[in-house]
NUMI-859968 format. One record per atom (N, C-alpha, C): x, y, z. Coordinates in steps of 0.05 Angstrom, whole numbers. Layout:
N
+--------+--------+--------+
:      X :      Y :      Z :
+--------+--------+--------+
:      X :      Y :      Z :
...
+--------+--------+--------+
# end
This chain:
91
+--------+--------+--------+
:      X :      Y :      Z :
+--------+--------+--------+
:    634 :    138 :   -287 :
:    607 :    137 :   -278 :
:    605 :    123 :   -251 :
:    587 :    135 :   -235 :
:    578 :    123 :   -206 :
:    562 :    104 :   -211 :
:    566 :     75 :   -203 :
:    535 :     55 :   -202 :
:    522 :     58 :   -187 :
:    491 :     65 :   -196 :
:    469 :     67 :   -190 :
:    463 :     50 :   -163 :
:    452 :     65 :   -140 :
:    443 :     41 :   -120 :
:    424 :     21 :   -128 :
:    423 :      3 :   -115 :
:    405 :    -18 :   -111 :
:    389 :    -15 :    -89 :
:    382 :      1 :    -72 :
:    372 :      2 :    -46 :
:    341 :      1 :    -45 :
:    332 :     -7 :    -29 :
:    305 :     -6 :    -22 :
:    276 :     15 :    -37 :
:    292 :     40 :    -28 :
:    274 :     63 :    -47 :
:    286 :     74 :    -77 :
:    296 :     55 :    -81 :
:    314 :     65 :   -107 :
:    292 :     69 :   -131 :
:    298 :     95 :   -147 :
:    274 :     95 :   -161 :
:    251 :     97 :   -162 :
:    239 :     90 :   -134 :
:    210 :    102 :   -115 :
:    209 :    127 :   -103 :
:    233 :    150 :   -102 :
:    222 :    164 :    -82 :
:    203 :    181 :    -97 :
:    209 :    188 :   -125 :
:    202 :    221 :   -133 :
:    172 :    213 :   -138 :
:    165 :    184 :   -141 :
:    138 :    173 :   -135 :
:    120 :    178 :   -112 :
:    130 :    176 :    -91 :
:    123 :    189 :    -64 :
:    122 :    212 :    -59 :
:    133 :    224 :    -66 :
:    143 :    250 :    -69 :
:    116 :    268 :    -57 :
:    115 :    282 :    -43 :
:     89 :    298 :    -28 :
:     64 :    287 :    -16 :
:     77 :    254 :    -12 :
:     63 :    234 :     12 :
:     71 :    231 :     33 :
:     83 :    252 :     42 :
:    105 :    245 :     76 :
:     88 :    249 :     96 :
:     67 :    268 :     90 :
:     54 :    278 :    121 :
:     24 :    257 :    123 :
:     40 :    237 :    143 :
:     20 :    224 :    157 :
:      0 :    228 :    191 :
:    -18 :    228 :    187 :
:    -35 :    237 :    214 :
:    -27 :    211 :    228 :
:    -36 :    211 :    259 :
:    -43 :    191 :    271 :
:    -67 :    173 :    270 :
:    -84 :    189 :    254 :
:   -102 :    172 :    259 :
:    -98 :    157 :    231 :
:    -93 :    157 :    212 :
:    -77 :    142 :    183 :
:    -59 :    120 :    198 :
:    -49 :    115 :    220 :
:    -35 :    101 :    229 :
:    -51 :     89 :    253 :
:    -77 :     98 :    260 :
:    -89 :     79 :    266 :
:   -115 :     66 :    259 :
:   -121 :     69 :    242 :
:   -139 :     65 :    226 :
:   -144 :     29 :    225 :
:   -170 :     22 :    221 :
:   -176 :      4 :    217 :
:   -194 :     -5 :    198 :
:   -196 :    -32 :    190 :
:   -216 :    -35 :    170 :
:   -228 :    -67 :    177 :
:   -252 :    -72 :    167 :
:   -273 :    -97 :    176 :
:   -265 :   -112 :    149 :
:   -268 :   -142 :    151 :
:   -270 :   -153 :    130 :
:   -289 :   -151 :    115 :
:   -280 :   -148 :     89 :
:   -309 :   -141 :     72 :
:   -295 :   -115 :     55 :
:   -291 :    -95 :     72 :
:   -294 :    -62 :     59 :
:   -267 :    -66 :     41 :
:   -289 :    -44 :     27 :
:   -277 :    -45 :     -7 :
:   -248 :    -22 :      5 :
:   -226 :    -26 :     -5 :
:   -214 :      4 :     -4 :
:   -187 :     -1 :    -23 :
:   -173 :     28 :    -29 :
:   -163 :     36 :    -51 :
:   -137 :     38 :    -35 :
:   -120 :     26 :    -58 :
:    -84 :     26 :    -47 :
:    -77 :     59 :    -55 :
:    -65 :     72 :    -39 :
:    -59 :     97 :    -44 :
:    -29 :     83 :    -29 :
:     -4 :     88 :    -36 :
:     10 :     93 :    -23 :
:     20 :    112 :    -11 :
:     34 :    115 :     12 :
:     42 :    147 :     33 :
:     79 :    128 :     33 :
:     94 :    151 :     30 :
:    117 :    149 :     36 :
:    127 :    138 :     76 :
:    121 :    114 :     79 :
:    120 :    103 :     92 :
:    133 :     71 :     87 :
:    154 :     59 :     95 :
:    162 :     37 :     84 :
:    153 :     14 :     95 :
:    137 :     13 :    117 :
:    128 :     -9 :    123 :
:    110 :    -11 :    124 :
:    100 :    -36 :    109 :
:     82 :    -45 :     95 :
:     64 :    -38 :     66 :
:     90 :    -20 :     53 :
:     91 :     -6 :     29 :
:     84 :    -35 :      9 :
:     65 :    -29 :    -12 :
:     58 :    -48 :    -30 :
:     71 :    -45 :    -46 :
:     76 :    -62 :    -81 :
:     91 :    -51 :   -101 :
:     86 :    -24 :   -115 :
:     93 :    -12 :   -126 :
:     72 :     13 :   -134 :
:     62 :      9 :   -158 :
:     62 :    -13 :   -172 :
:     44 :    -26 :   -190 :
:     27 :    -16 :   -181 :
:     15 :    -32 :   -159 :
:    -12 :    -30 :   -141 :
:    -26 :     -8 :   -144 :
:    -15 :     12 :   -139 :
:    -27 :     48 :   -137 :
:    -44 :     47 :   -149 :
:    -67 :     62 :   -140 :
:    -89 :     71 :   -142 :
:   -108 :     40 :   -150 :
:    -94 :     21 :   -152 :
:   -115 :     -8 :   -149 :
:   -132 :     -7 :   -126 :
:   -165 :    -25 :   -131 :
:   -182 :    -17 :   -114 :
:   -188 :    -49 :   -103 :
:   -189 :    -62 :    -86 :
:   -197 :    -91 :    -80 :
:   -210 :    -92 :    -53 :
:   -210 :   -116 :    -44 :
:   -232 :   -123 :    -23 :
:   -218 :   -129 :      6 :
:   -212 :   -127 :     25 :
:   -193 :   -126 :     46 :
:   -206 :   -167 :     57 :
:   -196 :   -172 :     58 :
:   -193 :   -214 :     62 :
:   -192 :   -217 :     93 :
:   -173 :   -206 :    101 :
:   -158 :   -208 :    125 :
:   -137 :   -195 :    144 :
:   -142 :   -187 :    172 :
:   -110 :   -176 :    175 :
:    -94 :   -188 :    187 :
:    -76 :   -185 :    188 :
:    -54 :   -202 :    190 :
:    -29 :   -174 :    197 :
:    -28 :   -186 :    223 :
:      2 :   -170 :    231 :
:    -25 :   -145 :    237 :
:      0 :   -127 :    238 :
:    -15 :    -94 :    227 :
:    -25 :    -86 :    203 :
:    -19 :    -97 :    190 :
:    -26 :    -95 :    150 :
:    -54 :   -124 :    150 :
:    -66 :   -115 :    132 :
:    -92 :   -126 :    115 :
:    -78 :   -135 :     98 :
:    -96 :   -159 :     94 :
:    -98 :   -185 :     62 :
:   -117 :   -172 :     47 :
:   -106 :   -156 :     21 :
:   -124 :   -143 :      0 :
:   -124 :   -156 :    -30 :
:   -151 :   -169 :    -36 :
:   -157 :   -177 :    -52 :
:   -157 :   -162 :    -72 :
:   -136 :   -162 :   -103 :
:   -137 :   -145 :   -115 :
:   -141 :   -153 :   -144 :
:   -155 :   -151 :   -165 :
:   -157 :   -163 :   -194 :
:   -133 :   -155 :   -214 :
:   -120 :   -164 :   -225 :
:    -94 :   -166 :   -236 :
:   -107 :   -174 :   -266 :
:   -114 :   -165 :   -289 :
:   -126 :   -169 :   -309 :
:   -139 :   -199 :   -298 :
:   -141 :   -223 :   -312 :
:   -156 :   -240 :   -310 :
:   -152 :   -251 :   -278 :
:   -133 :   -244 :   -275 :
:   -127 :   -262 :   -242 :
:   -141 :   -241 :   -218 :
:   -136 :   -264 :   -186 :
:   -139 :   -252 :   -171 :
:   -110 :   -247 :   -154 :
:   -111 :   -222 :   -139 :
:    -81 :   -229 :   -119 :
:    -84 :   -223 :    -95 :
:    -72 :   -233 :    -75 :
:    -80 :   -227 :    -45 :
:    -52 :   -212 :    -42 :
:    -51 :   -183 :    -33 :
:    -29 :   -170 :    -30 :
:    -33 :   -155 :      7 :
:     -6 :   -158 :     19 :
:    -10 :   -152 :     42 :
:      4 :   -125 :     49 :
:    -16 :   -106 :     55 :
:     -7 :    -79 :     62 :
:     -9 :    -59 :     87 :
:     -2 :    -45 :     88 :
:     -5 :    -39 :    120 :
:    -22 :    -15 :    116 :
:    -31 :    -14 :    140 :
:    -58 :      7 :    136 :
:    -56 :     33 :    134 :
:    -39 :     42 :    129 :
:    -22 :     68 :    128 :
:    -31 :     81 :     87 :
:    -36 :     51 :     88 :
:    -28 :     51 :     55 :
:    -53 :     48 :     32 :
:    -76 :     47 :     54 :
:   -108 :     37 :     43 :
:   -123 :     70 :     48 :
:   -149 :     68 :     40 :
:   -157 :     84 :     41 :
:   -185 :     67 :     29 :
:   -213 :     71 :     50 :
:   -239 :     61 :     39 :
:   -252 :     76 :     19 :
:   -272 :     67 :     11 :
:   -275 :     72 :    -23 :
:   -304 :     89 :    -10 :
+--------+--------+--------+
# end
């Protein structure tokens, strides 16, 4: 038997899978503090969230870098997860 990689997309791609075609304007997209918006991930690796996350909906905190601080509810908790804007989508 071959051992399984360990690499980066290991196990993520067929998840992505018919998320490849990104516009420009998905890459430049912006958002205000405040707006609500929804983690969609796009087969794009930077600033890819866990894919837990998918389809989670939270409150954008802050940006930082190129990627937003997204406030997201985690059963009782709160989590501040940082994603890149490639990867949001407003509600």
């Amino acid at each position: 038997m071959v051992k399984a990689s360990k690499g980066a997309f290991n196990r993520r791609t067929r998840k992505l899978k018919g998320k490849s075609r990104i516009s420009v304007a998905k890459l430049v997209q912006t958002f205000k503090v405040g707006d609500r918006v929804i983690i969609s991930p796009m087969a794009k690796y930077k600033g890819l969230p866990h894919l837990r996350y998918t389809g989670k909906h939270g409150t954008v905190i802050e940006k930082r870098g190129r990627g937003y601080v997204v406030e997201v509810g985690d059963f009782k908790t709160t989590k501040a997860i940082v994603v890149g804007a490639v990867h949001l989508k407003l509600m």
